[in-house]
N, C-alpha and C positions, 0 to 999 in steps of 0.2 A: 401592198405598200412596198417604196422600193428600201426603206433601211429593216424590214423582215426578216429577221434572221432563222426563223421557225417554219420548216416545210409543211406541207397542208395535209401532211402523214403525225406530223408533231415531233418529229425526227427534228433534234437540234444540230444546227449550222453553223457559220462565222463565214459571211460577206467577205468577198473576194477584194482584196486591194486594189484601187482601180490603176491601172498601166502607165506607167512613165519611164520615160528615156532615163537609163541608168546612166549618174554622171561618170565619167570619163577619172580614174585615178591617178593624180599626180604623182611627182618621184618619189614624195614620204609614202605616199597610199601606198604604190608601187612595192617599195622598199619594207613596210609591213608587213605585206602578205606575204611576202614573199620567205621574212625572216619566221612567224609566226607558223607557216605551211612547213618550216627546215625543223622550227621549234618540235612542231606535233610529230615531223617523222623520228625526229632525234631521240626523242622522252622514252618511249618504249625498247629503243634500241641499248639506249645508256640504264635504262633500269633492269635488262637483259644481262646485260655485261656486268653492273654491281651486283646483280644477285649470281649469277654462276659464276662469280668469282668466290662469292660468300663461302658461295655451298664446295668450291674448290678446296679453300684455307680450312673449313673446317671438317672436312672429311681427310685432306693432309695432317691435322693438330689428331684425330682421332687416330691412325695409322700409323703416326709416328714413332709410339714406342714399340709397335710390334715389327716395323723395319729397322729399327736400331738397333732392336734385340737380335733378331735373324742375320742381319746382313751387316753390321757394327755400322752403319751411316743411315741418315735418311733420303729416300728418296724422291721427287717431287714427283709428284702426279699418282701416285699408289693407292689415294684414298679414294680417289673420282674413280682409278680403273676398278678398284675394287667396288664400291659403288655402281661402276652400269654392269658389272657379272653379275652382283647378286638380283638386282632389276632383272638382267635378262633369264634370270633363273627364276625368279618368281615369274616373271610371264610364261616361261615352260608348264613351272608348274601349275598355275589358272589355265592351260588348256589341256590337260590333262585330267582325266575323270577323278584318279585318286588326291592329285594334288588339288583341285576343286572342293572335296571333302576336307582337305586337312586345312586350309583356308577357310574353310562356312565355322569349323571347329574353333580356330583360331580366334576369327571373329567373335561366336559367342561369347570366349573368353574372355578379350577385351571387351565386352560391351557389357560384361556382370563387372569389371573392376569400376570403385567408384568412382577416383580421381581421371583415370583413362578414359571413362567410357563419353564423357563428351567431349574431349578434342577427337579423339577417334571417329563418334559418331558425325561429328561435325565437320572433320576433314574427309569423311567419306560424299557424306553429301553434297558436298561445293566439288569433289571431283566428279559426282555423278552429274552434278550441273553442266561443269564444264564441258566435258565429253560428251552430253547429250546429241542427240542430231539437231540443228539447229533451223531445218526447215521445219520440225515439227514442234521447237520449244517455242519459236517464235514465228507464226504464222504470217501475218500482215503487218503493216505500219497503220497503227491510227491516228487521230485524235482526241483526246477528250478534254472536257471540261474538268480542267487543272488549275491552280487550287482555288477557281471561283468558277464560277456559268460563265462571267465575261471574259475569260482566259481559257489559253488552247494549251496543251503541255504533249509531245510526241510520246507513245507509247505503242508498244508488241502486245500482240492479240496474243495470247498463249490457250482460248478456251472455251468453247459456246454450248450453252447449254439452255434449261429453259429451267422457271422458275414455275411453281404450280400453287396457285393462289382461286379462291371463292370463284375471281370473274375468269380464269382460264390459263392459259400459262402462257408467260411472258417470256421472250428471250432476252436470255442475258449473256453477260460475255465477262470475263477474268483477262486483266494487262497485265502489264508489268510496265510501268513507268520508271527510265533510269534518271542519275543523277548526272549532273555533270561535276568534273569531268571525269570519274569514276562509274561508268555504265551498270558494271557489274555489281554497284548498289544502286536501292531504288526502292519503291512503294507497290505492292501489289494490292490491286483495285480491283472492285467488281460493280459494274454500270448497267444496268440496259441499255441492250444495242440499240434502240432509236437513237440515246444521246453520242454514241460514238461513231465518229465521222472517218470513211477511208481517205486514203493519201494513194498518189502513182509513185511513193517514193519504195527503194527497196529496202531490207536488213540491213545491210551495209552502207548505205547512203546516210538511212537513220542514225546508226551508230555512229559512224563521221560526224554527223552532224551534233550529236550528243557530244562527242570527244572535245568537238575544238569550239564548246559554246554559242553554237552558229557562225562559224566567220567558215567555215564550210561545207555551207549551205547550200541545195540547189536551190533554181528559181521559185517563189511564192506560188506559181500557180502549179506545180508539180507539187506543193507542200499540202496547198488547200482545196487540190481537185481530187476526186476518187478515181482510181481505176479505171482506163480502159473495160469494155465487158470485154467477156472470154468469148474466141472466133465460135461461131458456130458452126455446127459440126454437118457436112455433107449430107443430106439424105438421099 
């Protein structure tokens, strides 16, 4: 049938939009995108700047009395320099064997206090997030059926595995579905891969397109087609 949206694998789908000439945008349309495209680069840059300034004023408020007591005035900028020596001393010290130990030590210690040991442990693991390698935290760009069968919601493959059940083992797969427009929150899912559908879109196309809501969007059929296969290889 042609409105079938279930492959004869049982592999669920979503029908491809059929093709029309995209209309032509006037000078509001025009003057939109255009403000909204300045909007998204601007947002990051200006929450850049308010937060290292934050972290400027208040590393200056903490230094303050110890430059006015040494030196009888204050000096600006003395808490931030002080601030990246002691950073670039702790990176000394994590690639060094013993400074390594006295950090794992350190660690423990915060992690038996009670009040410390969850923003500790919990600002530990959103930087181990971040830093992670990002080819391997987020594999592919999928589809899946979000938050009904008859909706599609974009989401990062982060994980395949199989399932071991009476009639044999199924494969399944773990996402990660962001939010807009805050990415870096989001829903982790676990599907079988029949229901998740690939995209030719990449990590950073997706992310874009999570950021600005879809008004930074590639074409549909780069959204709702899978992948090229991979060249094959010489024999």
């Amino acid at each position: 049938m042609g409105n079938d949206t279930s492959s004869s694998s049982g592999s669920w789908s979503f029908p491809l939009p059929p093709s029309a000439p995209e209309p032509r945008p006037g000078c509001l349309g025009y003057l939109r995108s255009r403000f909204v495209t300045g909007a998204i680069v601007a947002f990051p840059l200006v929450v850049t700047i308010f937060f290292a300034r934050f972290i400027f004023n208040l590393l200056d408020r903490w230094s303050y009395p110890i430059t006015a007591r040494l030196l009888g005035y204050s000096v600006p900028g003395v808490g931030a320099a002080i601030a990246i020596v002691l950073v670039f001393l702790l990176g000394v010290l994590a690639h060094n064997v013993l400074g390594r130990r006295i950090l794992r030590v350190g660690e423990r210690i915060l992690s038996r206090v009670p009040f410390v040991r969850p923003v500790y442990t919990g600002a530990r693991e959103i930087t181990k997030a971040f830093t992670a390698d990002r080819s391997k935290a987020f594999r592919r760009v999928v589809l899946i059926p979000f938050p009904s069968r008859d909706a599609m919601s974009i989401a990062f493959l982060t994980a395949e595995f199989e399932q071991r059940t009476a009639a044999g083992a199924q494969p399944m797969v773990s996402v990660f579905m962001p939010t807009t427009p805050n990415f870096t929150t989001g829903f982790y899912l676990i599907y079988p891969a029949a229901v998740v559908q690939e995209t030719s879109l990449t990590v950073e196309e997706a992310i874009r397109m999570v950021i600005s809501g879809g008004l930074l969007a590639p074409s549909p059929d780069r959204i709702l087609s899978p992948p090229p296969p991979p060249p094959r290889e010489p024999t």
